[in-house]
C-alpha positions in Angstrom: 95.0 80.9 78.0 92.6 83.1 79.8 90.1 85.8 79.6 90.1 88.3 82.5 87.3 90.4 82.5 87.2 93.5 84.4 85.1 95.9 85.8 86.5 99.0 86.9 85.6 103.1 87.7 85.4 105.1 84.7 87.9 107.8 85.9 90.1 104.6 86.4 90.7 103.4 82.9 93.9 105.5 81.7 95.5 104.2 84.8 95.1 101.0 84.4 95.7 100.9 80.7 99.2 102.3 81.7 99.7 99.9 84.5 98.5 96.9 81.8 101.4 97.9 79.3 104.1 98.4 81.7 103.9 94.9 82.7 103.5 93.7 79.0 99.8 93.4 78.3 99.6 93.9 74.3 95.8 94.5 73.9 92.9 94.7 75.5 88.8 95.2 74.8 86.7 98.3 76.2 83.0 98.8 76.5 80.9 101.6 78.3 78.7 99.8 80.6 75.9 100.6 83.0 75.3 98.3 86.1 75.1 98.4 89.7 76.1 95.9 92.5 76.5 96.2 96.2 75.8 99.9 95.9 72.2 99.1 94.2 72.6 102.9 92.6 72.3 105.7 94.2 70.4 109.2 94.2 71.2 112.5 92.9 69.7 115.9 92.6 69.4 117.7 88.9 67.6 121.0 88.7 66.0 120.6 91.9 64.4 117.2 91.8 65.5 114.3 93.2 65.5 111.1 91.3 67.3 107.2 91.7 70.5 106.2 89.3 70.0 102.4 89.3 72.5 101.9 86.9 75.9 102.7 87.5 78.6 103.9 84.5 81.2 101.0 84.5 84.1 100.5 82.0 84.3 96.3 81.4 87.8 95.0 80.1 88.2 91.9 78.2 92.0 91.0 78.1 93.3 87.6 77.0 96.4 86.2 78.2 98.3 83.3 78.6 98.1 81.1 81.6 101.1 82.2 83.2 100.6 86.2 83.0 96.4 85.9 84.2 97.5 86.0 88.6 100.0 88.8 87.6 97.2 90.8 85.1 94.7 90.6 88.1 96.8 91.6 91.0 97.6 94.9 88.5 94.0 95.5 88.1 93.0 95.2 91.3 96.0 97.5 92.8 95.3 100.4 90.0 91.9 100.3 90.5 91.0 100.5 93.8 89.8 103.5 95.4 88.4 101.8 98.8 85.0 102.9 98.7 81.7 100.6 97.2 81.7 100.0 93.4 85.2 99.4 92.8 84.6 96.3 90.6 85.0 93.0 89.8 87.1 90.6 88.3 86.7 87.2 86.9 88.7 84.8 85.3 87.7 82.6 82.9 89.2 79.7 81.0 89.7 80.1 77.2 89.7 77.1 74.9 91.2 78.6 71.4 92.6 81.6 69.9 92.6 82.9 66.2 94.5 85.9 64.7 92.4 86.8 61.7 95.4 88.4 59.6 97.2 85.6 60.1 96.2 82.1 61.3 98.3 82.1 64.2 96.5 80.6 67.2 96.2 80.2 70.8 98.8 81.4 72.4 100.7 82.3 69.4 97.4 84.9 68.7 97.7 86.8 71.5 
């Protein structure tokens, strides 16, 4: 099993969600986030002044699947997402050692 984990454009979520399901993903975790990376922020102007956004709004997805689906989950992500310009994301694959499904016992691949 893995755990991708995602971090995309907020304007981009619905997109990928819909991209996600079409190829079968069943579920999948979302969190506003603030960070920054290449970019290192940027500035704006409110009301006149000008002043530095160091952190950047980021939605992070967390989606477990099996082995087989993970090259297949990415390459989805990564299409949907991008844009082309700085602070399209990341993505990162991690290994995951056991899964539980509370309701019922099941586990690993069984719980996703």
């Amino acid at each position: 099993m893995k755990l991708i984990i995602a971090t995309i454009k907020p304007f981009k979520l619905e997109e990928v969600r819909e991209a996600l399901t079409e190829i079968g993903v069943r579920g999948m975790m979302v969190t506003e986030i603030k960070g920054f990376g290449s970019q290192s922020g940027h500035t704006e102007i409110y009301r006149g002044a000008e002043y530095a956004v160091n952190f950047v709004p980021k939605i992070k997805l967390e989606i477990a699947v099996t082995a087989a689906m993970a090259d297949q989950v990415v390459e989805k992500i990564t299409e949907t997402a991008k844009t082309g310009k700085i602070g399209d994301g990341k993505i990162f694959v991690l290994d995951v050692q056991q899964a539980v499904r509370v309701r019922t016992g099941e586990t690993n691949d069984d719980a996703l």
